[in-house]
VOLUMLO-55893 format. One record per residue (C-alpha): residue number from 1; chain; x, y, z. Coordinates in nm, 2 decimals. Each point is the difference from the previous one (the first is absolute). Example, Ala and Ser with C-alpha at 12.3 -4.5 7.8 and 13.67 -1.06 7.14 Angstrom:
NODE / n / chain / X / Y / Z
NODE / 1 / A / 1.23 / -0.45 / 0.78
NODE / 2 / A / 0.14 / 0.34 / -0.07
END
This chain:
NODE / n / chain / X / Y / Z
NODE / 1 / A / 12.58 / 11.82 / 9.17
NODE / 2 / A / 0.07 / -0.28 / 0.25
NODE / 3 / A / 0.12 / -0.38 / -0.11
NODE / 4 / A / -0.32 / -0.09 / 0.19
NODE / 5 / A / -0.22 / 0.23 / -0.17
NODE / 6 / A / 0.15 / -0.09 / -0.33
NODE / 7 / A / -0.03 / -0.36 / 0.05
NODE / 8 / A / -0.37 / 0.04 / 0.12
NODE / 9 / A / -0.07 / 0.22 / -0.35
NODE / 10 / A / 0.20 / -0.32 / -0.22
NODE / 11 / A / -0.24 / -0.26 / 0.17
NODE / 12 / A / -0.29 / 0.19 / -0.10
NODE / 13 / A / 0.10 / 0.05 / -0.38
NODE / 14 / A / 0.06 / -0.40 / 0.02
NODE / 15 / A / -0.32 / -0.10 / 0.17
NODE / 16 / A / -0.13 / -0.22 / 0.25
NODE / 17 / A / 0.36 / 0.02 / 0.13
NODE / 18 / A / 0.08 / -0.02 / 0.36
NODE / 19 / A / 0.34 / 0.19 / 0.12
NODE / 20 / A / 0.13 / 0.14 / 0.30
NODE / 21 / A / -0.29 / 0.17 / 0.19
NODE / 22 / A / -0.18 / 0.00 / -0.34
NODE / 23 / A / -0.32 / -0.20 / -0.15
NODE / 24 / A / -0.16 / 0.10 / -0.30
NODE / 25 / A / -0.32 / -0.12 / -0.11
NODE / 26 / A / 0.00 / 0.21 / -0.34
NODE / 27 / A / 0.13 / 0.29 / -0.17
NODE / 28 / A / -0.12 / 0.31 / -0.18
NODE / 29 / A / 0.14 / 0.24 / -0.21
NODE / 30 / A / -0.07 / 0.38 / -0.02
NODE / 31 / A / -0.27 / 0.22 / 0.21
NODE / 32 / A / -0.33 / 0.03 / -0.02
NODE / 33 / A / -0.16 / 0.34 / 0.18
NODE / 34 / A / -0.26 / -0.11 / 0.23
NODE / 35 / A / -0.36 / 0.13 / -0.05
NODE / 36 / A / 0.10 / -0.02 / -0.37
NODE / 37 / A / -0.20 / -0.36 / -0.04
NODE / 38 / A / 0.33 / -0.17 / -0.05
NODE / 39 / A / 0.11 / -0.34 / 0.07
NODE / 40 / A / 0.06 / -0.01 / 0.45
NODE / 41 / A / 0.40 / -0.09 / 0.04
NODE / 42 / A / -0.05 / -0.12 / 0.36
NODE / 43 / A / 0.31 / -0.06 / 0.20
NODE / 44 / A / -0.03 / -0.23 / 0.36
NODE / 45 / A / 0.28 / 0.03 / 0.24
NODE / 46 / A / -0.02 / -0.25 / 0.28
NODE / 47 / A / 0.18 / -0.08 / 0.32
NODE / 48 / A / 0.20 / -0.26 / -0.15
NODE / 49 / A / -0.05 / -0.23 / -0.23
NODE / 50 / A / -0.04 / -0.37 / 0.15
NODE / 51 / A / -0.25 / 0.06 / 0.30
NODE / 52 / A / -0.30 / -0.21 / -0.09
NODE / 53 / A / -0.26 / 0.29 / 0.09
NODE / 54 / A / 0.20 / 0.21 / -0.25
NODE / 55 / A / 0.02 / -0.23 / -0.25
NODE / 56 / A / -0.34 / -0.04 / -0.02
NODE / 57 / A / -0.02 / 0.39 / -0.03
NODE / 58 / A / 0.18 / 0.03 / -0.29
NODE / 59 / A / -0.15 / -0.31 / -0.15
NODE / 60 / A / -0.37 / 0.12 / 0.08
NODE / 61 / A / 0.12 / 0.37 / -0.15
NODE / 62 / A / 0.14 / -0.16 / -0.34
NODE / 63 / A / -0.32 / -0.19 / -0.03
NODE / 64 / A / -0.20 / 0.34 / 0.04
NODE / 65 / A / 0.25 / 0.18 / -0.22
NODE / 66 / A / -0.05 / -0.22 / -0.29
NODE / 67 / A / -0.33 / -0.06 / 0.02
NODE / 68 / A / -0.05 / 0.38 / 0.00
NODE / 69 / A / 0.23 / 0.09 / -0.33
NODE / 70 / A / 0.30 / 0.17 / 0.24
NODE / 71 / A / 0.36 / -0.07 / 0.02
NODE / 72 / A / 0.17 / -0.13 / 0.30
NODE / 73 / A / 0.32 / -0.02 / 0.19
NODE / 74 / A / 0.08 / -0.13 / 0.31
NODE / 75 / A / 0.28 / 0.11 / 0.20
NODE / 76 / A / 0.13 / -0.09 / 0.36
NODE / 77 / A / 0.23 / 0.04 / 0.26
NODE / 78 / A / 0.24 / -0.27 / 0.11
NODE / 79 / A / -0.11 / -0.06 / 0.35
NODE / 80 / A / -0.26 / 0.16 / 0.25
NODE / 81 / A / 0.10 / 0.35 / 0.08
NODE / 82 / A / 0.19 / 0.09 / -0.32
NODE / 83 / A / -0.09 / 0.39 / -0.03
NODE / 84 / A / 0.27 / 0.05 / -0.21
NODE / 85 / A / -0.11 / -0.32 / -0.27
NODE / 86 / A / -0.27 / 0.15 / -0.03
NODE / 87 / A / 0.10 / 0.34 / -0.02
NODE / 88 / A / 0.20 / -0.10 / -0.29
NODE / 89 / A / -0.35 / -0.16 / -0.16
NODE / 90 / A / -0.20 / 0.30 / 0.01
NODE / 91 / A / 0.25 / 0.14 / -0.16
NODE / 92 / A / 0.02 / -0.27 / -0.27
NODE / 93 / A / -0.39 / 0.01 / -0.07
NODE / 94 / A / 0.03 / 0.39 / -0.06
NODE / 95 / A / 0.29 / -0.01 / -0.26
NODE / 96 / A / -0.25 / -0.31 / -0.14
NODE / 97 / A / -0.23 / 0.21 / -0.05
NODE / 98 / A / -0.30 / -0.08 / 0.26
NODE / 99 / A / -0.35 / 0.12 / 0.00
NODE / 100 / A / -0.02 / -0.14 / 0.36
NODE / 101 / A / 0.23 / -0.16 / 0.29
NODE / 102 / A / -0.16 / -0.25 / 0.27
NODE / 103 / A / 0.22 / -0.05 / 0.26
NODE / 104 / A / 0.00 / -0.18 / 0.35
NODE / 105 / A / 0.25 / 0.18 / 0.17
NODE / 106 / A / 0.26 / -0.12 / 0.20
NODE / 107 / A / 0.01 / 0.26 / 0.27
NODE / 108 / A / -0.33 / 0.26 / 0.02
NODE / 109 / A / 0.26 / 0.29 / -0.09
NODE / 110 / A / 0.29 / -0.12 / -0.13
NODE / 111 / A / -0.08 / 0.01 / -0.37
NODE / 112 / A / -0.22 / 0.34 / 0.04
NODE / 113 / A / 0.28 / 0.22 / -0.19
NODE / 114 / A / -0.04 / -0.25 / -0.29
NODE / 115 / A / -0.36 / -0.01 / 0.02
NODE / 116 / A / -0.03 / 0.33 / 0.01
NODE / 117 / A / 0.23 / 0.12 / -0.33
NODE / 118 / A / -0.23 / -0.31 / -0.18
NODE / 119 / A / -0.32 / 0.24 / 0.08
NODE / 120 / A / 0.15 / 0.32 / -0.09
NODE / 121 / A / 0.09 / -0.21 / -0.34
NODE / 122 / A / -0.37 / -0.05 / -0.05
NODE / 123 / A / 0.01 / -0.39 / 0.09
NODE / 124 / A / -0.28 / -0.13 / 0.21
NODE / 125 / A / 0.14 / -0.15 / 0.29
NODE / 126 / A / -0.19 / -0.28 / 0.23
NODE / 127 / A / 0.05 / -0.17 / 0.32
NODE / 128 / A / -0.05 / -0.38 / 0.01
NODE / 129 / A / -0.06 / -0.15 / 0.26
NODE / 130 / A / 0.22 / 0.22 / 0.29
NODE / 131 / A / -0.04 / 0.35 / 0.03
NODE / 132 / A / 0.22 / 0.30 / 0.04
NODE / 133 / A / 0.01 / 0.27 / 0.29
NODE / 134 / A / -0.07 / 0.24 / -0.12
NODE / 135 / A / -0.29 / -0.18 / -0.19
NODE / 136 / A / -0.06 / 0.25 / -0.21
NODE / 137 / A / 0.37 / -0.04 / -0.17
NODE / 138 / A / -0.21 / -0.17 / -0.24
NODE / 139 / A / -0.27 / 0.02 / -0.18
NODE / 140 / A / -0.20 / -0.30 / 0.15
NODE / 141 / A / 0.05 / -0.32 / 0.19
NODE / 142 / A / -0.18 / -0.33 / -0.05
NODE / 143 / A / 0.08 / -0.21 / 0.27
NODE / 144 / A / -0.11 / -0.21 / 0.31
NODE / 145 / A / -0.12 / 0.25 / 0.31
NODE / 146 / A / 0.26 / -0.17 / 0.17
NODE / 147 / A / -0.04 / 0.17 / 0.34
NODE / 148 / A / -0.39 / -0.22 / -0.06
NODE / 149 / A / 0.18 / -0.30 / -0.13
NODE / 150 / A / 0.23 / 0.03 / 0.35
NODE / 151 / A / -0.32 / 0.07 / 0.20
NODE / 152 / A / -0.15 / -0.30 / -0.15
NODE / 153 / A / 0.28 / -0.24 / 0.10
NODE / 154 / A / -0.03 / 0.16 / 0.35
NODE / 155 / A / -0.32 / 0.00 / 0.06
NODE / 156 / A / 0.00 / -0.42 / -0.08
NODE / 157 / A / 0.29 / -0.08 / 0.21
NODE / 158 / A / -0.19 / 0.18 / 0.27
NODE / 159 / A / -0.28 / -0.17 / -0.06
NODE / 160 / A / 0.17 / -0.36 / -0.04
NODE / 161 / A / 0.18 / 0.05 / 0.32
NODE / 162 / A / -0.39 / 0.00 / 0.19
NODE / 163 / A / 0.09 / 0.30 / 0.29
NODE / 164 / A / 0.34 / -0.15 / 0.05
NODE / 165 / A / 0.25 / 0.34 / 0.08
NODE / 166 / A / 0.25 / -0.07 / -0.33
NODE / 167 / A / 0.35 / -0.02 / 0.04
NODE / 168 / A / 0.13 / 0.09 / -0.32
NODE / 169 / A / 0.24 / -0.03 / -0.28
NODE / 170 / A / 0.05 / 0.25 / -0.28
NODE / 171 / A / 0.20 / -0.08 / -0.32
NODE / 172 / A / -0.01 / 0.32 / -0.23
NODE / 173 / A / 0.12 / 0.08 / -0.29
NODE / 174 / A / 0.20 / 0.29 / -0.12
NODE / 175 / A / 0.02 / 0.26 / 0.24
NODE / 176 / A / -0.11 / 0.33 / -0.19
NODE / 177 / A / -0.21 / -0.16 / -0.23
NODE / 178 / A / -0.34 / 0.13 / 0.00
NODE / 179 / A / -0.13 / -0.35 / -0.02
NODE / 180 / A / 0.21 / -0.14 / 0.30
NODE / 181 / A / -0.13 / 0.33 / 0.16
NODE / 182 / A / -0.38 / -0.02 / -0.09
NODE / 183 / A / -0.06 / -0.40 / 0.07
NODE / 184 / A / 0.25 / 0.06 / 0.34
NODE / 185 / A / -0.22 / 0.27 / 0.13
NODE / 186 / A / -0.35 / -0.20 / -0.12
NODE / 187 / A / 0.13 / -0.29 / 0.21
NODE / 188 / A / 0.01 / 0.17 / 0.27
NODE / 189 / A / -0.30 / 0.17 / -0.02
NODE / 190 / A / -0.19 / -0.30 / -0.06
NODE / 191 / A / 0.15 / -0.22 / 0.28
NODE / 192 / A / -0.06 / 0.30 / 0.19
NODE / 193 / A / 0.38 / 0.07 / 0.12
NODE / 194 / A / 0.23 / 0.27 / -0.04
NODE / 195 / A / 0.38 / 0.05 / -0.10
NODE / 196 / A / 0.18 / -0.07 / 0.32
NODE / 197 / A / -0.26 / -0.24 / 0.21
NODE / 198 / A / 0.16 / -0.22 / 0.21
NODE / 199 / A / -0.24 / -0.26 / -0.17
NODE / 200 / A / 0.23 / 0.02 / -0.30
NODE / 201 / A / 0.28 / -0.28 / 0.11
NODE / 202 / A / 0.23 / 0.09 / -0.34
NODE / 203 / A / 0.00 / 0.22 / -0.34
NODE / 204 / A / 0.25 / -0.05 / -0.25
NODE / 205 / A / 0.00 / 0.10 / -0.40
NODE / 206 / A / 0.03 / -0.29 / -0.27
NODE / 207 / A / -0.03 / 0.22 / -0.35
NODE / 208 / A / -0.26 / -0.25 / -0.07
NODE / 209 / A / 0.27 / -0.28 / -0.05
NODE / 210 / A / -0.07 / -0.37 / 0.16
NODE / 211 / A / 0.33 / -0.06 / 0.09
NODE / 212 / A / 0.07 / 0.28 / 0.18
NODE / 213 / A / -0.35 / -0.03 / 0.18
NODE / 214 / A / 0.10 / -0.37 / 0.16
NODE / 215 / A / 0.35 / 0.17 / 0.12
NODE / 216 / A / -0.16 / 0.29 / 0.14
NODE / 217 / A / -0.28 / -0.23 / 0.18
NODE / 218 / A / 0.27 / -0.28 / 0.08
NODE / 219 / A / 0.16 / 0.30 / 0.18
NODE / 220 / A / -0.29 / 0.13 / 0.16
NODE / 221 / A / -0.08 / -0.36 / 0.14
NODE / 222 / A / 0.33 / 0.00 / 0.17
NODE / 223 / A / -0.09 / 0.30 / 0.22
NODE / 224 / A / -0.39 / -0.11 / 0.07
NODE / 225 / A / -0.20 / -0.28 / -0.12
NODE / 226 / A / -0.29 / 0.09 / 0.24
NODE / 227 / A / -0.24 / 0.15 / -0.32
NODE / 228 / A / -0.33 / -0.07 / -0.16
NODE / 229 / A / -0.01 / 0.25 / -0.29
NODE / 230 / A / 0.19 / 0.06 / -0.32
NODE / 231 / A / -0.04 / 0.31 / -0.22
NODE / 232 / A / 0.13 / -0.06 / -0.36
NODE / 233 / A / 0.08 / 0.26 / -0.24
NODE / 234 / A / -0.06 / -0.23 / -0.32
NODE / 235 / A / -0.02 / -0.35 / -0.08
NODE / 236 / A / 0.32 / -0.08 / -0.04
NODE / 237 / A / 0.11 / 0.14 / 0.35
NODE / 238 / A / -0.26 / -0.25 / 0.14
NODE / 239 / A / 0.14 / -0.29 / -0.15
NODE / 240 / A / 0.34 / 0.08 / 0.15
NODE / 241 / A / -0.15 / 0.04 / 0.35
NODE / 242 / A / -0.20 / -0.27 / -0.05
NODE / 243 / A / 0.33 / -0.23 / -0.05
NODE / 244 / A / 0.15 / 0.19 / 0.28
NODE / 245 / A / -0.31 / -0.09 / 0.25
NODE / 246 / A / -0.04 / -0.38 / -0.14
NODE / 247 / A / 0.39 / -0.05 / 0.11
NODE / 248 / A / -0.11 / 0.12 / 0.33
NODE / 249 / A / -0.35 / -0.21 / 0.04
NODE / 250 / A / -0.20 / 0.34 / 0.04
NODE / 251 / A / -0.21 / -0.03 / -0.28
NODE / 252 / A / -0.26 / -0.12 / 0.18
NODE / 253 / A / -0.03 / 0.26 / 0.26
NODE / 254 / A / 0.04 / 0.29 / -0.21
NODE / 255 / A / -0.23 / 0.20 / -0.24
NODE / 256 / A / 0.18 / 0.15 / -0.30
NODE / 257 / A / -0.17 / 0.19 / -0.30
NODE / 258 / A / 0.14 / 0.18 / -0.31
NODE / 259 / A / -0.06 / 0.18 / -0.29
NODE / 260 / A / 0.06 / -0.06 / -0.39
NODE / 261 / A / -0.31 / -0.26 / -0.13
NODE / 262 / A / 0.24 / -0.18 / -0.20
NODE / 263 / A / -0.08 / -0.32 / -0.12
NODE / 264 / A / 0.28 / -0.11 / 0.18
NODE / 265 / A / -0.07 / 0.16 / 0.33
NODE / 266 / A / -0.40 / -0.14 / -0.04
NODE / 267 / A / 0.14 / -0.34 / -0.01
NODE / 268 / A / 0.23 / 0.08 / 0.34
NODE / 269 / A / -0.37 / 0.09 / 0.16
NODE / 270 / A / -0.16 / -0.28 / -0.15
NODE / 271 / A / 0.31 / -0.26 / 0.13
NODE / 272 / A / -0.04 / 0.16 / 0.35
NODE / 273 / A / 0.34 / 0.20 / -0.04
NODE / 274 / A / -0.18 / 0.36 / 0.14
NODE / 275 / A / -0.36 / 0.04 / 0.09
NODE / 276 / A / -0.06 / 0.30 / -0.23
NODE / 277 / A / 0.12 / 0.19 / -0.33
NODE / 278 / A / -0.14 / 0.34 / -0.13
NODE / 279 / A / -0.02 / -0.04 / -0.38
NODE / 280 / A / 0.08 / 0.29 / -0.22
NODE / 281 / A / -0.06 / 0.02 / -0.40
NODE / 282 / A / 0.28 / 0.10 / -0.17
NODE / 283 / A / -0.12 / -0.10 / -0.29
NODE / 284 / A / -0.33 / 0.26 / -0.01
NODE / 285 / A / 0.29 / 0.25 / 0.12
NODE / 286 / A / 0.18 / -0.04 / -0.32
NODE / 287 / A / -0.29 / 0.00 / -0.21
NODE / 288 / A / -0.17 / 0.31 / 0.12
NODE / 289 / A / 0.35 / 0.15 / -0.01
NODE / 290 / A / 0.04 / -0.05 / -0.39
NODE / 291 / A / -0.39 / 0.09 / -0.07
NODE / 292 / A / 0.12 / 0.33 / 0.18
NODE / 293 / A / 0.32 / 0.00 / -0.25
NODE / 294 / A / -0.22 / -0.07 / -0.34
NODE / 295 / A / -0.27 / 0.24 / 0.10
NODE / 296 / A / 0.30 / 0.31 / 0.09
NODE / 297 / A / 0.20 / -0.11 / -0.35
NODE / 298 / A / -0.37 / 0.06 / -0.22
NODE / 299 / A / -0.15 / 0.26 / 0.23
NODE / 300 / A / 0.26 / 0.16 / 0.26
NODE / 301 / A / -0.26 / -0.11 / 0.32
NODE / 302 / A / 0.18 / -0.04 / 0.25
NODE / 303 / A / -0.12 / -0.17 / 0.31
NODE / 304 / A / 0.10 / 0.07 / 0.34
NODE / 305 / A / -0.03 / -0.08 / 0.39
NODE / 306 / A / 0.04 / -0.28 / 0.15
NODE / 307 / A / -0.22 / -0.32 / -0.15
NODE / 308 / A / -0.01 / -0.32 / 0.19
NODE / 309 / A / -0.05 / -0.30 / -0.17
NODE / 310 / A / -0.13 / -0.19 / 0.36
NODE / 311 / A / 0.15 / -0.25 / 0.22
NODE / 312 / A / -0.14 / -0.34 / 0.11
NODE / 313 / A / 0.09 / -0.22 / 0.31
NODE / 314 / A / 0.04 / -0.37 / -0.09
NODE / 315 / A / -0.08 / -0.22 / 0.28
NODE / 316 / A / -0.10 / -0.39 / 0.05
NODE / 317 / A / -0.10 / 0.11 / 0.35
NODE / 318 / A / -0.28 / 0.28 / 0.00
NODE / 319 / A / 0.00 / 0.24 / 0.29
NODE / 320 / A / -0.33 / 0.18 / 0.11
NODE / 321 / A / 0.02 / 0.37 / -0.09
NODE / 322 / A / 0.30 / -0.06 / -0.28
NODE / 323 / A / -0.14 / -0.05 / -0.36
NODE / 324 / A / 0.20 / -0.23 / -0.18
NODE / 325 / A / 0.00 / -0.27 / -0.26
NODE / 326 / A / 0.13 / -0.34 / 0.01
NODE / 327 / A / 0.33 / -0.17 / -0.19
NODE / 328 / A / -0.23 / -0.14 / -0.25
NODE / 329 / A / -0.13 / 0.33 / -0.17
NODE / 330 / A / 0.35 / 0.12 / 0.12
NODE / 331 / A / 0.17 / -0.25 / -0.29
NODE / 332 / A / -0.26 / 0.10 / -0.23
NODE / 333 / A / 0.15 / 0.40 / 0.02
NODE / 334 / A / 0.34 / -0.04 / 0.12
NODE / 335 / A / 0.28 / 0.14 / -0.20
NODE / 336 / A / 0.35 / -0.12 / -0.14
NODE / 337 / A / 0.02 / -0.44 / -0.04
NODE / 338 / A / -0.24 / -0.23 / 0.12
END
């Protein structure tokens, strides 16, 4: 066994402790067959451990877990697009003893060879909130449609810019993730552009991080400040560009959406810092996830497929043709701190 490994195993036999690439909500002790009517041992393994939206995840699937009678522990990488962190937790949960795994992973196939000796082990396995490729390395995802979510934010930048021709922006995320993928692609689709059009002035990834977003779009504003459109991956990637554009003076000239529904990123829409946000509900995510977890530990159901928990654009400024809802009733449902 790894020093990582064997660290991650000592913080959970001391509780609530947070180590190198390792939170722990709780800790069980021996197995519990599933389908048996045991007690559910559910184990979440998250991006990382200090992203707000994940946070709230893990917060949201402790609630569920004890309010349902299961045990819980929570496990994360150390940054976005540590595969082998959370390798290492899979690997954790099973010597633990878990009826079921949740897991967001960091790359749609970098985990899949852990994922898939979990399965053969009997343990339930779940994707929150990103999927895998293939999607069927699991044995269901419960997550934003986030090819719709991307559409969404499309479609209302379109809209917002009233029959202008865009010239366009993208900040992504991490390249190879299916999320960065799936909202990429729904962008597109509902600005009605494709990969490559000359309309698209600069693309460049951020991992979801808000510093990096201002460098990249602080660097993208040297080559051309001649644009009226700016795709964000998540909230924080449009607060960076959002700095980036205000040092600049273009905020005025320049329509910018995102996706997340934080109660953070609401207020951003609400103080005028993007047009638009798609919200997303982690919290139901995590929820449905452990009902799924209790209901395998008593019965062995498994569910499976994809299930989407919705997405919602937030807007102050209503377009024809775009449903939405305003920053008001998008306080009252945000996630993470108010």
């Amino acid at each position: 066994m790894g020093q990582r490994s064997l660290l991650c195993l000592l913080a959970a036999a001391a509780l609530a402790v947070t180590t190198s690439g390792c939170t722990v909500e709780r800790h069980w002790g021996g197995s519990t067959g599933a389908g048996s009517g045991g007690k559910a041992k559910v184990g979440l393994v998250t991006k990382t451990n200090t992203n707000p939206y994940f946070v709230e995840l893990r917060n949201a699937a402790s609630a569920a877990a004890q309010a349902q009678g299961a045990d819980f522990v929570a496990l994360a990488g150390q940054f976005d697009g540590d595969n082998d962190g959370q390798v290492r937790a899979i690997e954790n949960l099973m010597q633990q003893g878990a009826t079921t795994i949740l897991i967001t992973p960091n790359s749609s196939t970098g985990v899949l060879d852990a994922i898939d000796r979990a399965r053969k082990a009997g343990i339930l396995v779940i994707a929150l909130d990103t999927a895998t490729d293939p999607a069927t390395a699991v044995d269901a995802t419960y997550a934003t449609d986030n090819v719709a979510a991307g559409r969404e934010q499309g479609q209302y930048v379109k809209a917002a810019l009233g029959g202008t021709a865009p010239k366009l922006l993208m900040i992504d995320g991490t390249a190879g993730s299916t999320v960065d993928t799936y909202r990429h692609n729904g962008f597109l689709e509902g600005i009605g552009l494709k990969d490559g059009d000359p309309a698209i002035v600069g693309r460049e990834p951020a991992n979801g991080d808000q510093s990096i977003a201002q460098q990249k779009v602080e660097n993208l504003l040297q080559r051309s400040t001649d644009i009226n459109a700016v795709y964000t991956m998540n909230e924080p990637t449009a607060r960076g560009a959002f700095a980036a554009l205000q040092a600049r003076g273009l905020t005025t000239q320049v329509v910018m959406g995102s996706i997340d529904g934080g109660c953070q990123g609401v207020e951003n829409v609400r103080d005028g810092q993007y047009a638009a946000t798609v919200m997303q509900f982690p919290r139901k995510m995590a929820e449905e996830g452990v009902t799924a977890a209790v209901e395998y530990a008593k019965t062995g159901k498994k569910p499976s497929g994809f299930i989407d928990t919705g997405s919602v654009v937030i807007t102050d400024k209503p377009m024809p043709g775009v449903p939405s809802q305003n920053t008001e009733w998008g306080l009252q449902n945000c996630w993470g701190t108010k």
